[in-house]
Backbone as XML, in Angstrom:
<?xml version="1.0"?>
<chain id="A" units="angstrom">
  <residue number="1" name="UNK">
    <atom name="N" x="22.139" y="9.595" z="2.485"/>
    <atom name="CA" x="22.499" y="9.822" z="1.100"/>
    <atom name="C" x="23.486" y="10.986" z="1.043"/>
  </residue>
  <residue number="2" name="UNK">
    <atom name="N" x="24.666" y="10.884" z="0.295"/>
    <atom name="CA" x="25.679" y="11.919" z="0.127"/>
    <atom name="C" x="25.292" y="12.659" z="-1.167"/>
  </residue>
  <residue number="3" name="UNK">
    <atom name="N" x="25.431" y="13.867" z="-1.098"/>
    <atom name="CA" x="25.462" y="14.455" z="-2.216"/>
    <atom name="C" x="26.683" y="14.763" z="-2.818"/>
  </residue>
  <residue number="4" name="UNK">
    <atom name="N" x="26.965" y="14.775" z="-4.297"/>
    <atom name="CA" x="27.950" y="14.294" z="-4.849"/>
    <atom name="C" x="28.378" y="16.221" z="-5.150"/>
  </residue>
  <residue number="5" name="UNK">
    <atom name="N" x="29.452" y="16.713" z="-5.322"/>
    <atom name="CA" x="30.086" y="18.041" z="-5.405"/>
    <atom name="C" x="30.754" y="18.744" z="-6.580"/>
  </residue>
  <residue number="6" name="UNK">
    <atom name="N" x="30.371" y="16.989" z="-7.335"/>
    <atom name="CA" x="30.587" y="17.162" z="-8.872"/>
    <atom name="C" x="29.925" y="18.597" z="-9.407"/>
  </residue>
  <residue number="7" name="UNK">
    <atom name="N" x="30.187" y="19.255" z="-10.751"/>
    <atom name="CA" x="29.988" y="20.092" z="-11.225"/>
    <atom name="C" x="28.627" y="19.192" z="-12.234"/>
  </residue>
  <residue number="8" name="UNK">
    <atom name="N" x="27.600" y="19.310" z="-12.417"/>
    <atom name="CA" x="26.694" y="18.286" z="-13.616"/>
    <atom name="C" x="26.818" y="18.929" z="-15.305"/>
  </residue>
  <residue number="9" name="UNK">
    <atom name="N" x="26.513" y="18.217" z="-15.903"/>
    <atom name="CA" x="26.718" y="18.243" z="-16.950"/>
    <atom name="C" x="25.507" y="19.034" z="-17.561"/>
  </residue>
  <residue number="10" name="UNK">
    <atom name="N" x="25.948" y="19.511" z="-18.813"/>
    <atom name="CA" x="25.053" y="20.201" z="-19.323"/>
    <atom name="C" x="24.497" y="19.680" z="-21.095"/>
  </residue>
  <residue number="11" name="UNK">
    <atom name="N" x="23.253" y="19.172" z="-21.393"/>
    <atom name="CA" x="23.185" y="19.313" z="-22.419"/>
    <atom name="C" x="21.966" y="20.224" z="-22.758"/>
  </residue>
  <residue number="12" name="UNK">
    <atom name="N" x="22.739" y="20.873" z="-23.714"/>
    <atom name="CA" x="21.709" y="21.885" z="-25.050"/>
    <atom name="C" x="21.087" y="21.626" z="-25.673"/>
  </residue>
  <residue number="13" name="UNK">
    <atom name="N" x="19.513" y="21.588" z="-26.082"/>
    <atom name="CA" x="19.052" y="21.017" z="-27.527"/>
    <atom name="C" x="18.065" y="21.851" z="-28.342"/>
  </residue>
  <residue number="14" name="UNK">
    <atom name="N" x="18.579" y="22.107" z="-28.800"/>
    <atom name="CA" x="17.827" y="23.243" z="-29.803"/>
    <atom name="C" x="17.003" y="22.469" z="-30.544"/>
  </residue>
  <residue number="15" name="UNK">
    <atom name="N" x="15.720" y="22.462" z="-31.050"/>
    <atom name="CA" x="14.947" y="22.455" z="-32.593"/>
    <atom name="C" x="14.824" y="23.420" z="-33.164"/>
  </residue>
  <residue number="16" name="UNK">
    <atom name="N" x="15.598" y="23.142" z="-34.452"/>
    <atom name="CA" x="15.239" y="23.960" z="-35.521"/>
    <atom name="C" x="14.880" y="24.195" z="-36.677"/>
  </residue>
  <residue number="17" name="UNK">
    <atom name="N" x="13.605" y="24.921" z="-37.035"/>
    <atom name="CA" x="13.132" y="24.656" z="-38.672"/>
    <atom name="C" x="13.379" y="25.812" z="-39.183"/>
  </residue>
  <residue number="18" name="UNK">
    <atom name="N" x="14.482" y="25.632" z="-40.468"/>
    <atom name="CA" x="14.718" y="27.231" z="-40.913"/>
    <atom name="C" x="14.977" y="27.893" z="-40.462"/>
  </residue>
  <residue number="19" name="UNK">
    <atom name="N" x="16.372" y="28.209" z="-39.633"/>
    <atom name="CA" x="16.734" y="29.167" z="-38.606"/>
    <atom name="C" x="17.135" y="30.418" z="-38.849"/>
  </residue>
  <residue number="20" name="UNK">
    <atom name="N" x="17.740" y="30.157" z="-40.085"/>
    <atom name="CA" x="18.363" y="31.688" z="-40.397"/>
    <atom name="C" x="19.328" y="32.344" z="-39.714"/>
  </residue>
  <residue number="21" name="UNK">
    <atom name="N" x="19.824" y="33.610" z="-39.540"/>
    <atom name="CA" x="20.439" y="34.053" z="-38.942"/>
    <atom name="C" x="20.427" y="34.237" z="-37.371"/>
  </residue>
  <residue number="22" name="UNK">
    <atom name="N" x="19.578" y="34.118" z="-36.934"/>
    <atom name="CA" x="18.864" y="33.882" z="-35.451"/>
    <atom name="C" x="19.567" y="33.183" z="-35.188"/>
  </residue>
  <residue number="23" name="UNK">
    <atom name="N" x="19.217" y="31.419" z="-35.809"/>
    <atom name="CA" x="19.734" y="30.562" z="-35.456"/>
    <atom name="C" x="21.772" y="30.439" z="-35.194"/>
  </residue>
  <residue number="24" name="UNK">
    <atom name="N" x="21.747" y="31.151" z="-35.996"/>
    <atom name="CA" x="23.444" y="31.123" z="-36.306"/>
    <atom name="C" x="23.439" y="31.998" z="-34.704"/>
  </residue>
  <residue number="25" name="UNK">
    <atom name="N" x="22.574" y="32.973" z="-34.871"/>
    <atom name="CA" x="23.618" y="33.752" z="-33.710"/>
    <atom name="C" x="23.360" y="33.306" z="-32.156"/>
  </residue>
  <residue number="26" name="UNK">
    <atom name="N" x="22.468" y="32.352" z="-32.379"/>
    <atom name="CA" x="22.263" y="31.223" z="-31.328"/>
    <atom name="C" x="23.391" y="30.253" z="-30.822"/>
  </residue>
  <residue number="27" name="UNK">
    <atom name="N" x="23.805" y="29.648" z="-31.894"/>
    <atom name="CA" x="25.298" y="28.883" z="-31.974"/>
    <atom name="C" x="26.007" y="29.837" z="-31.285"/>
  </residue>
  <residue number="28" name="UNK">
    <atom name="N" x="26.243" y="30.553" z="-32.433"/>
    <atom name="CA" x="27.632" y="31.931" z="-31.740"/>
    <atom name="C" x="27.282" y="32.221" z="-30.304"/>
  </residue>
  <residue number="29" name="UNK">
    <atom name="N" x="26.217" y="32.846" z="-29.454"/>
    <atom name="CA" x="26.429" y="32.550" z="-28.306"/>
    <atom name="C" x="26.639" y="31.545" z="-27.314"/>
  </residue>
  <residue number="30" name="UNK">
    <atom name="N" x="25.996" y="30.458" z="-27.797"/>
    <atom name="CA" x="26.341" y="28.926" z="-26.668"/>
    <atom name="C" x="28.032" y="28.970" z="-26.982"/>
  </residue>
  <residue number="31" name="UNK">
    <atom name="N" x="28.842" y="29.286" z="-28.156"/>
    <atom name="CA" x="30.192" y="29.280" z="-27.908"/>
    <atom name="C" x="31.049" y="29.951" z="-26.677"/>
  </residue>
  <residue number="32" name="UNK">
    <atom name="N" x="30.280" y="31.139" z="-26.584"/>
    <atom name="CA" x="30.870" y="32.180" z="-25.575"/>
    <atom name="C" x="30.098" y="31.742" z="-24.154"/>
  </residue>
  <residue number="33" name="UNK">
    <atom name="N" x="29.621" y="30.478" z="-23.802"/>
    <atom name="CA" x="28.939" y="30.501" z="-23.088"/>
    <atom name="C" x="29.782" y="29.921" z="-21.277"/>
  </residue>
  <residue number="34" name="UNK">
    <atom name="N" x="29.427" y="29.983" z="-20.403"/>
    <atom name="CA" x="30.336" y="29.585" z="-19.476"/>
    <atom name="C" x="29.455" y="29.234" z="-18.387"/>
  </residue>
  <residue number="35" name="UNK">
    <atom name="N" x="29.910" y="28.314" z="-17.805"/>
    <atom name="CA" x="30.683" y="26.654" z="-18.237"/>
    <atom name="C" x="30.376" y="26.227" z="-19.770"/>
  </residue>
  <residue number="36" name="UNK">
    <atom name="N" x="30.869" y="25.714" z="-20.534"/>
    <atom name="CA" x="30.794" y="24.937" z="-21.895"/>
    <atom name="C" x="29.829" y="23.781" z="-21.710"/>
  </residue>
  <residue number="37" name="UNK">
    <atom name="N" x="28.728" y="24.057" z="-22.432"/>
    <atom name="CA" x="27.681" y="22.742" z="-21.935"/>
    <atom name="C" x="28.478" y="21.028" z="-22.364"/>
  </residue>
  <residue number="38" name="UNK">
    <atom name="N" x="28.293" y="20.149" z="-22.191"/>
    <atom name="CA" x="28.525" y="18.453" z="-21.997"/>
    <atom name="C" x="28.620" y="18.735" z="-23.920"/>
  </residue>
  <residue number="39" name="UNK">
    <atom name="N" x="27.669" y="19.054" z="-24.515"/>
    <atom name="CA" x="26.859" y="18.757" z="-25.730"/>
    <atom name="C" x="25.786" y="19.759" z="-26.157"/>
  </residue>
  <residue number="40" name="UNK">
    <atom name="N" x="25.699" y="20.185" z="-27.436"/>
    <atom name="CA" x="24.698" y="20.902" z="-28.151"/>
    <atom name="C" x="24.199" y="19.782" z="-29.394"/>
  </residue>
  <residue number="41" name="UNK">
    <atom name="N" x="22.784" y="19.721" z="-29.062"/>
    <atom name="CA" x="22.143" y="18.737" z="-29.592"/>
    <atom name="C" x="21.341" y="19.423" z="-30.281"/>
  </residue>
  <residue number="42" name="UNK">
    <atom name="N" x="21.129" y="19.343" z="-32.283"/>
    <atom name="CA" x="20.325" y="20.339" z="-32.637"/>
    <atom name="C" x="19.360" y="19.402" z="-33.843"/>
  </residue>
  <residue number="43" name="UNK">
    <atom name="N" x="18.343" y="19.860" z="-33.298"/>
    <atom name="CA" x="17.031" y="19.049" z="-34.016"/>
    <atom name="C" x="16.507" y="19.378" z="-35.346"/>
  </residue>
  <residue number="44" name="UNK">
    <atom name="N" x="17.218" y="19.292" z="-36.352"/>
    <atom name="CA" x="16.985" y="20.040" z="-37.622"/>
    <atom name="C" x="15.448" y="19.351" z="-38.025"/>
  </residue>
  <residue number="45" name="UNK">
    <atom name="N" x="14.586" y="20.074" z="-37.932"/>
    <atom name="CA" x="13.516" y="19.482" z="-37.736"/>
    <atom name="C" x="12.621" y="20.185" z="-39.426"/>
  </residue>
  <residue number="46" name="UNK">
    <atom name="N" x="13.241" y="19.336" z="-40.212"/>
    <atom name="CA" x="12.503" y="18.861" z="-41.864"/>
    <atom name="C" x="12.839" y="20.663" z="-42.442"/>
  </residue>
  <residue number="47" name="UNK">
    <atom name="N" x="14.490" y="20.930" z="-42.110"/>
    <atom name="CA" x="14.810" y="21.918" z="-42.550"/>
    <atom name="C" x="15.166" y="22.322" z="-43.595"/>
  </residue>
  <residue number="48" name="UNK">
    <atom name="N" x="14.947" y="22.867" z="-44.616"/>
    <atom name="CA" x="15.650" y="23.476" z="-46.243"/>
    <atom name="C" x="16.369" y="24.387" z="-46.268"/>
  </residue>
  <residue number="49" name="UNK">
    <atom name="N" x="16.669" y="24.889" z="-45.468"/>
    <atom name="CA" x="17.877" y="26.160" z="-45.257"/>
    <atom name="C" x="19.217" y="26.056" z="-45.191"/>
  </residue>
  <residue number="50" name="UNK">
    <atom name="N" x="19.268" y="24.177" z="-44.565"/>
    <atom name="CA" x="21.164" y="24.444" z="-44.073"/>
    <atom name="C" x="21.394" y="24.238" z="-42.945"/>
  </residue>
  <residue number="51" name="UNK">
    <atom name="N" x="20.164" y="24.844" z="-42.297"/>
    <atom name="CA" x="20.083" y="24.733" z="-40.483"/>
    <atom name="C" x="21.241" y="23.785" z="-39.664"/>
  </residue>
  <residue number="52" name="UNK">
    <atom name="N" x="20.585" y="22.564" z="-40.656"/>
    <atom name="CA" x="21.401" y="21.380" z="-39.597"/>
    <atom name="C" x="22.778" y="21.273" z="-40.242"/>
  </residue>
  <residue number="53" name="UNK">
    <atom name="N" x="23.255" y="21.431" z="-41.561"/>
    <atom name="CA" x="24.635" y="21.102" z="-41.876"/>
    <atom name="C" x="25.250" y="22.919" z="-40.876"/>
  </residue>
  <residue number="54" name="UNK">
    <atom name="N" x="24.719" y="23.902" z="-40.728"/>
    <atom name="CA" x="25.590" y="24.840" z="-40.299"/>
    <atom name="C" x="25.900" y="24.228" z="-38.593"/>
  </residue>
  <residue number="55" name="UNK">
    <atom name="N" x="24.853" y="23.696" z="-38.240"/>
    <atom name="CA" x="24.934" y="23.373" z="-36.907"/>
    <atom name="C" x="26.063" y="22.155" z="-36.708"/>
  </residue>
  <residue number="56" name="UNK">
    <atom name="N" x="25.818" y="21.328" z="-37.753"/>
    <atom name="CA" x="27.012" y="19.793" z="-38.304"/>
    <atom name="C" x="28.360" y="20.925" z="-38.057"/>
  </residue>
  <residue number="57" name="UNK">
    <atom name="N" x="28.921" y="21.839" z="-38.788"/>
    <atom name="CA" x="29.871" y="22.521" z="-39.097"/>
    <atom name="C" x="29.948" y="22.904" z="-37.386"/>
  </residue>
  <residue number="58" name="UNK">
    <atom name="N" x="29.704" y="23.776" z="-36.999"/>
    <atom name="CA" x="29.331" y="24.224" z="-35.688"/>
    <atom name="C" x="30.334" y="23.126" z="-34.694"/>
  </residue>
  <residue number="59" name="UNK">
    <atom name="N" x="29.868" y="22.025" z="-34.728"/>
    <atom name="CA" x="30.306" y="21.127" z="-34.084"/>
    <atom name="C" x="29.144" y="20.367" z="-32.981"/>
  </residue>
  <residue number="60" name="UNK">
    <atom name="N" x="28.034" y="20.497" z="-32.889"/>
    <atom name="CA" x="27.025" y="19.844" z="-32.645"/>
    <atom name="C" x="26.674" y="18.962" z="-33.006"/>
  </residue>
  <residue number="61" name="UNK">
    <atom name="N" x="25.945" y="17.967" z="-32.202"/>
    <atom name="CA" x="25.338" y="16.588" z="-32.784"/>
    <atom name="C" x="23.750" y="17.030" z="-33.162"/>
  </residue>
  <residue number="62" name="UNK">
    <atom name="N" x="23.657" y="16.707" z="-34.564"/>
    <atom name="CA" x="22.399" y="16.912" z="-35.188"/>
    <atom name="C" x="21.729" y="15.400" z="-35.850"/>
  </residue>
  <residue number="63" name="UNK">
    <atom name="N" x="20.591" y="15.748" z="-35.652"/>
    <atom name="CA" x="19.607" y="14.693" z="-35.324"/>
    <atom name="C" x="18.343" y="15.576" z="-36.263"/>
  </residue>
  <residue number="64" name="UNK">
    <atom name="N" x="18.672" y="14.734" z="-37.821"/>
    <atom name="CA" x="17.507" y="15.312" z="-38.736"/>
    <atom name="C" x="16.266" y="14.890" z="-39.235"/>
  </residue>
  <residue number="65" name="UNK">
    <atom name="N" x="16.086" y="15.457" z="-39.261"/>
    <atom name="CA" x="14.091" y="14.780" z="-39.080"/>
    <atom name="C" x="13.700" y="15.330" z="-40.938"/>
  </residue>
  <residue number="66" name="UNK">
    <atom name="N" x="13.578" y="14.346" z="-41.598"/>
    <atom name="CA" x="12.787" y="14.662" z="-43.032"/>
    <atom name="C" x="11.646" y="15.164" z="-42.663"/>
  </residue>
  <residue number="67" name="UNK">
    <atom name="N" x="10.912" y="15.172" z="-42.630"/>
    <atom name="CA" x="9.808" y="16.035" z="-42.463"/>
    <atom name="C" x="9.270" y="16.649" z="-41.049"/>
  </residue>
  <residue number="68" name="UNK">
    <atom name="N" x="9.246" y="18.250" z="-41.587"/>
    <atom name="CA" x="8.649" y="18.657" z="-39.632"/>
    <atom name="C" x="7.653" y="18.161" z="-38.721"/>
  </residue>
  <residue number="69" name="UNK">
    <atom name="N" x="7.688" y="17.718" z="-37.250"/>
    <atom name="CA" x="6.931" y="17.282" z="-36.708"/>
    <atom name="C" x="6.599" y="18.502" z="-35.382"/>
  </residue>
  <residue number="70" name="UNK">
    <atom name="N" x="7.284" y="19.605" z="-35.591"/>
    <atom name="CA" x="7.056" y="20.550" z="-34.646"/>
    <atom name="C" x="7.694" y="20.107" z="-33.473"/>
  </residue>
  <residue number="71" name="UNK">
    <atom name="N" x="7.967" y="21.836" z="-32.459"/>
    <atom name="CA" x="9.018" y="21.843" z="-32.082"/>
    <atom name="C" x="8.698" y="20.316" z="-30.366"/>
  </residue>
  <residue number="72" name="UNK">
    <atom name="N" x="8.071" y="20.531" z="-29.950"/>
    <atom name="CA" x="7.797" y="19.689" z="-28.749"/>
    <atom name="C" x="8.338" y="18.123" z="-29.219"/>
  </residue>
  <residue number="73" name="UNK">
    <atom name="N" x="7.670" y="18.079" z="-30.662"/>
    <atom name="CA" x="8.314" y="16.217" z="-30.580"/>
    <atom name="C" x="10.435" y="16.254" z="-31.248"/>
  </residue>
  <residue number="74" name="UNK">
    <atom name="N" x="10.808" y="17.608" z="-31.552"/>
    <atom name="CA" x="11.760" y="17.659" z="-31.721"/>
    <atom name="C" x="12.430" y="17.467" z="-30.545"/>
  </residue>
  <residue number="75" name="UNK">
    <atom name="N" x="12.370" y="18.453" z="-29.754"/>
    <atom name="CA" x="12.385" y="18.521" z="-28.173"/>
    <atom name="C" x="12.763" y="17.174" z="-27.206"/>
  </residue>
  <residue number="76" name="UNK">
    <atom name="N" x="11.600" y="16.505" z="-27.706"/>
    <atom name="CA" x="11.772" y="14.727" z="-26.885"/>
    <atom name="C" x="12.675" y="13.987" z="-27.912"/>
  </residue>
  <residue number="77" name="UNK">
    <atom name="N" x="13.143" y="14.271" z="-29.376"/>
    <atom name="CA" x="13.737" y="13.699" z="-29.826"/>
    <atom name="C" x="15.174" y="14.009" z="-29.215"/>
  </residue>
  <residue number="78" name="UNK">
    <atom name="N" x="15.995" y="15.199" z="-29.296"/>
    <atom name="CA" x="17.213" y="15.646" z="-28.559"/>
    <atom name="C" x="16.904" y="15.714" z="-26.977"/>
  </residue>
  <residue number="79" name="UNK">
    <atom name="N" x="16.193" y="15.305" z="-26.087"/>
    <atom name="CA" x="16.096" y="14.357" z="-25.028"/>
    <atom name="C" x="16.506" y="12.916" z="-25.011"/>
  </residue>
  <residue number="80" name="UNK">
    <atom name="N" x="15.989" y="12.311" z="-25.675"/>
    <atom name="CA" x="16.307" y="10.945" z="-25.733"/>
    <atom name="C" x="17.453" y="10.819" z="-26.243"/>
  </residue>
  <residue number="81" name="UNK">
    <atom name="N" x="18.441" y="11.747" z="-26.911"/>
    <atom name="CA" x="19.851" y="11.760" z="-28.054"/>
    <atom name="C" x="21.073" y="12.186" z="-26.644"/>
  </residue>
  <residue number="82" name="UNK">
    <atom name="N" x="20.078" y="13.371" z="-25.565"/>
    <atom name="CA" x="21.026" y="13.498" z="-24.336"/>
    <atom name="C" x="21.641" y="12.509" z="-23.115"/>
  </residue>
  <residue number="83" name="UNK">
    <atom name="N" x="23.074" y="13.170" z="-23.228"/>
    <atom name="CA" x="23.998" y="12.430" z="-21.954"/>
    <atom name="C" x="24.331" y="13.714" z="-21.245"/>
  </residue>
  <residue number="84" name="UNK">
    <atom name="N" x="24.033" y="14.007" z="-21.036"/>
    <atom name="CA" x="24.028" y="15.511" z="-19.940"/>
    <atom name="C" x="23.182" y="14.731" z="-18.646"/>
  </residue>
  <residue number="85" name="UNK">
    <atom name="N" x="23.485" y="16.002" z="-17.095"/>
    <atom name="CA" x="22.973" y="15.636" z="-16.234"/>
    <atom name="C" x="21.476" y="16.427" z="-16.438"/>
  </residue>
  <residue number="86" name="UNK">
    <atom name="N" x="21.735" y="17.616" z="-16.908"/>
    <atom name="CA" x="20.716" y="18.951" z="-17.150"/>
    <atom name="C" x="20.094" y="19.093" z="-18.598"/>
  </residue>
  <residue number="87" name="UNK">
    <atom name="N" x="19.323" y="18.932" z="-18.821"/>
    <atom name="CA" x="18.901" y="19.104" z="-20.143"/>
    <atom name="C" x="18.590" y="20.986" z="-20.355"/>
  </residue>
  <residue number="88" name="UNK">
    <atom name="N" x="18.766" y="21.561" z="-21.459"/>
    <atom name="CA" x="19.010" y="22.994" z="-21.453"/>
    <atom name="C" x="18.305" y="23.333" z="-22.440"/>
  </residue>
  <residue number="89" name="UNK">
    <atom name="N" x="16.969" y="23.349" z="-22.764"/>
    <atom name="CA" x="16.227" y="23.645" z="-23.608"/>
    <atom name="C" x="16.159" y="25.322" z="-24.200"/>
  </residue>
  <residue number="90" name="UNK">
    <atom name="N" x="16.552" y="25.333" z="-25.357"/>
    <atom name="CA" x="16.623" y="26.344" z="-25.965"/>
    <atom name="C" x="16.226" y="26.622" z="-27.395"/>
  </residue>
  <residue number="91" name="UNK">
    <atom name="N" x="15.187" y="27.610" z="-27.970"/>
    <atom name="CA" x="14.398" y="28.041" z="-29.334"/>
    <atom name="C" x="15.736" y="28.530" z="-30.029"/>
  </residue>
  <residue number="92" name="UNK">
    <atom name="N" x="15.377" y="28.087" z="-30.773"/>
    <atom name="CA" x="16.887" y="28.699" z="-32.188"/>
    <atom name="C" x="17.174" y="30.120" z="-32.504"/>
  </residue>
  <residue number="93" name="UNK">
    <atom name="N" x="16.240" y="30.795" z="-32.092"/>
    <atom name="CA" x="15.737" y="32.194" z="-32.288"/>
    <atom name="C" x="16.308" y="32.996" z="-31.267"/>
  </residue>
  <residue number="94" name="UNK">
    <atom name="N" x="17.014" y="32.091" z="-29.797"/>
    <atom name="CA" x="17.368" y="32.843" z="-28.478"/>
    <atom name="C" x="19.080" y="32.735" z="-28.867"/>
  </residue>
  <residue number="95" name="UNK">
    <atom name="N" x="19.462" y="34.119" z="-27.660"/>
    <atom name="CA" x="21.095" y="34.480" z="-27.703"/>
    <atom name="C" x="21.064" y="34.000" z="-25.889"/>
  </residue>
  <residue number="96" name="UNK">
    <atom name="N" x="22.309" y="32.939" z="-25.560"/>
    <atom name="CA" x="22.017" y="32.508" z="-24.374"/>
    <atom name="C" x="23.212" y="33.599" z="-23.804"/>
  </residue>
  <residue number="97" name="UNK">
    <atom name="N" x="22.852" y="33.777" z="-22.517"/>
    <atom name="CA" x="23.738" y="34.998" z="-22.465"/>
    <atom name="C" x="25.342" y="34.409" z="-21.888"/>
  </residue>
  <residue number="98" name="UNK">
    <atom name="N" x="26.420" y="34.542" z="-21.572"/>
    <atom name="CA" x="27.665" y="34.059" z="-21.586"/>
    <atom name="C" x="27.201" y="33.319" z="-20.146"/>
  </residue>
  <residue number="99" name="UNK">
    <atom name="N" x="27.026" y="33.745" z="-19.091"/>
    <atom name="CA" x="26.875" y="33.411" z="-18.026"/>
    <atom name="C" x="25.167" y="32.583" z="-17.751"/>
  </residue>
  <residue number="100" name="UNK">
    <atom name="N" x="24.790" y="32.394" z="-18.515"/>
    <atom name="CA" x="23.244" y="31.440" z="-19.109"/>
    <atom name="C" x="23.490" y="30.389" z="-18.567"/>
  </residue>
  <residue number="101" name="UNK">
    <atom name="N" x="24.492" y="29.495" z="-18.320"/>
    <atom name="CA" x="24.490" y="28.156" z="-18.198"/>
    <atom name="C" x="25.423" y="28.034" z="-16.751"/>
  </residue>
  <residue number="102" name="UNK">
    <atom name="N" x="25.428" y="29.411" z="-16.078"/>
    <atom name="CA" x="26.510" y="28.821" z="-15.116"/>
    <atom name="C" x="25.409" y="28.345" z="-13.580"/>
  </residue>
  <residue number="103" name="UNK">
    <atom name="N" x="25.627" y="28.006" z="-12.511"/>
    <atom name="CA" x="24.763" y="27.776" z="-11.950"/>
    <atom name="C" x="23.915" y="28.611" z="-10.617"/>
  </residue>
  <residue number="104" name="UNK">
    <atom name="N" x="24.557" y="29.364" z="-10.650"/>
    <atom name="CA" x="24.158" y="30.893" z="-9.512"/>
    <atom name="C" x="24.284" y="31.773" z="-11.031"/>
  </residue>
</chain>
């Protein structure tokens, strides 16, 4: 078996209920982040705040859930929504640091 030397892909998936500013400054870091993940996948999970249209704006694929089902079945929902090689699980509440996603 050869191993392939490709760089893999990265997808992000946040759930989020009511993120607030956290959440925003969550976004704002995956921007500065390096390598640029495949995709940021964000689980607006039965949010009233905005969460998911700021994340829509953002440029993320959001995947909204009318009513909350908590964060784990959000989780498998932006799993099943990923085309990444890596799935990159991340709380809305975290700042990923620039170098977060690189692989050393």
């Amino acid at each position: 078996m050869t191993r392939s030397t490709a760089t893999p892909t990265i997808s992000v998936i946040i759930p989020v209920y009511n993120g607030g500013e956290a959440f925003r400054r969550c976004l704002s870091s995956l921007a500065k982040a390096s390598p640029q993940p495949l995709e940021v996948i964000v689980v607006a999970d039965g949010d009233t705040d905005g969460s998911g249209q700021f994340a829509q704006d953002f440029g993320a694929k959001v995947i909204q859930v009318p009513t909350s089902g908590g964060p784990a079945k959000a989780r498998n929902l932006g799993a099943k929504a990923a085309s990444g090689d890596i799935l990159f699980f991340v709380d809305a509440d975290v700042e990923v640091h620039d170098k977060g996603l690189a692989e050393k």
